[in-house]
C-alpha positions as CSV (number, residue, x, y, z in Angstrom):
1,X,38.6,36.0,-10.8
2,X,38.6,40.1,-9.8
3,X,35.2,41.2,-9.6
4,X,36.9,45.0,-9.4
5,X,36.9,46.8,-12.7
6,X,39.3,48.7,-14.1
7,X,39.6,52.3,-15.1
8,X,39.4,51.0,-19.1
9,X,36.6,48.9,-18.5
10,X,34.9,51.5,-17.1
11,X,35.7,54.2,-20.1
12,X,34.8,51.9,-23.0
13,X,31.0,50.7,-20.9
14,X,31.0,54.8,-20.9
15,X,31.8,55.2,-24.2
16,X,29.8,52.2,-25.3
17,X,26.5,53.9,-22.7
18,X,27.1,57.3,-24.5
19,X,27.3,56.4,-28.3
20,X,23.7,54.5,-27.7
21,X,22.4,57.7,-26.2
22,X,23.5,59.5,-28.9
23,X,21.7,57.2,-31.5
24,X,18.3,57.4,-29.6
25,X,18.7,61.1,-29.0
26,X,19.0,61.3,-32.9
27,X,15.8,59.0,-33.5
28,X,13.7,61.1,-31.2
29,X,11.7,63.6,-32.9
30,X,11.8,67.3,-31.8
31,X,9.5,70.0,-30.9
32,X,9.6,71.2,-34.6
33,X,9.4,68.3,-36.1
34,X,6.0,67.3,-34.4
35,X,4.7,71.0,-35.3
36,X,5.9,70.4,-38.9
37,X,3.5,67.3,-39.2
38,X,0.5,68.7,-37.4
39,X,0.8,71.4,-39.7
40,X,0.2,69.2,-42.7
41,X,-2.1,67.2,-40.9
42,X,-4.3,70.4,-40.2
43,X,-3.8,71.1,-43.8
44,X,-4.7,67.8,-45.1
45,X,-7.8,67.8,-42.5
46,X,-8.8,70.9,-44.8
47,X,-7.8,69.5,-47.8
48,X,-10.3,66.4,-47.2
49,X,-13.3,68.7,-45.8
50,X,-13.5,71.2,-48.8
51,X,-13.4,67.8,-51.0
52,X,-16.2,66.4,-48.4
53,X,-18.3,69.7,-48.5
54,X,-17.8,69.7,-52.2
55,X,-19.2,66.3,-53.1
56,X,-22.3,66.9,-51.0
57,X,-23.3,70.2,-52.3
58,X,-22.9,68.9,-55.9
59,X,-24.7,65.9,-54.6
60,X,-27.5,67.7,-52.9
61,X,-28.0,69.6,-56.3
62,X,-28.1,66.6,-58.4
63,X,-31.1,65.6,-56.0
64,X,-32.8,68.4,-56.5
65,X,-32.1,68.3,-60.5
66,X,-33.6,64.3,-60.2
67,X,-36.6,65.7,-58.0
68,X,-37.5,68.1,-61.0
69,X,-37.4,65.6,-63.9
70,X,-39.7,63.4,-61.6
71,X,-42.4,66.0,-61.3
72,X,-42.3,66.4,-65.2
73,X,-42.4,63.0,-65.8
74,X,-45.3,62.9,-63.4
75,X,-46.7,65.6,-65.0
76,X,-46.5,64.2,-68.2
77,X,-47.7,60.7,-67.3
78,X,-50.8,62.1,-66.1
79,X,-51.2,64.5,-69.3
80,X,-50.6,61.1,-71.5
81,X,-53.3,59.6,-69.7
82,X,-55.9,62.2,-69.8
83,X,-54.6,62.4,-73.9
84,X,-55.5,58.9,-74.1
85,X,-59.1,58.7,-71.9
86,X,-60.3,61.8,-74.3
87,X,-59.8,59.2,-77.3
């Protein structure tokens, strides 16, 4: 049993060694591609917030809407009940 190797053995481990590098270099993503995606991250980020800062605001003025039909209501409760004592 040799333990030398031969010139072939050599050029298809090479061979072999340089088509896998080839495959990985081809799975690795590039300086562009990582800029392409934090692009539409940032734009997505912005996306979300102006839906965020939307929902509150339209929230916040439903409150206030809510807040005004209590006072009348209060108002009114207590106008019923003066109605009622002056019976």
């Amino acid at each position: 049993m040799s333990k030398d190797i031969t010139n072939e053995q050599l050029f298809e481990f090479m061979t072999k060694m340089y088509g896998e590098m080839q495959e990985i270099k081809e799975n690795m993503a590039t300086k562009q591609d990582i800029v392409r995606l934090e692009d539409k991250m940032d734009m997505n980020h912005k996306a979300l917030y102006d839906g965020y800062k939307l929902t509150y605001e339209k929230l916040t003025m439903l409150g206030e809407k809510v807040n005004e039909i209590d006072k009348k209501v209060e108002r009114q409760d207590v106008e019923i009940r003066v109605i009622k004592g002056a019976k």
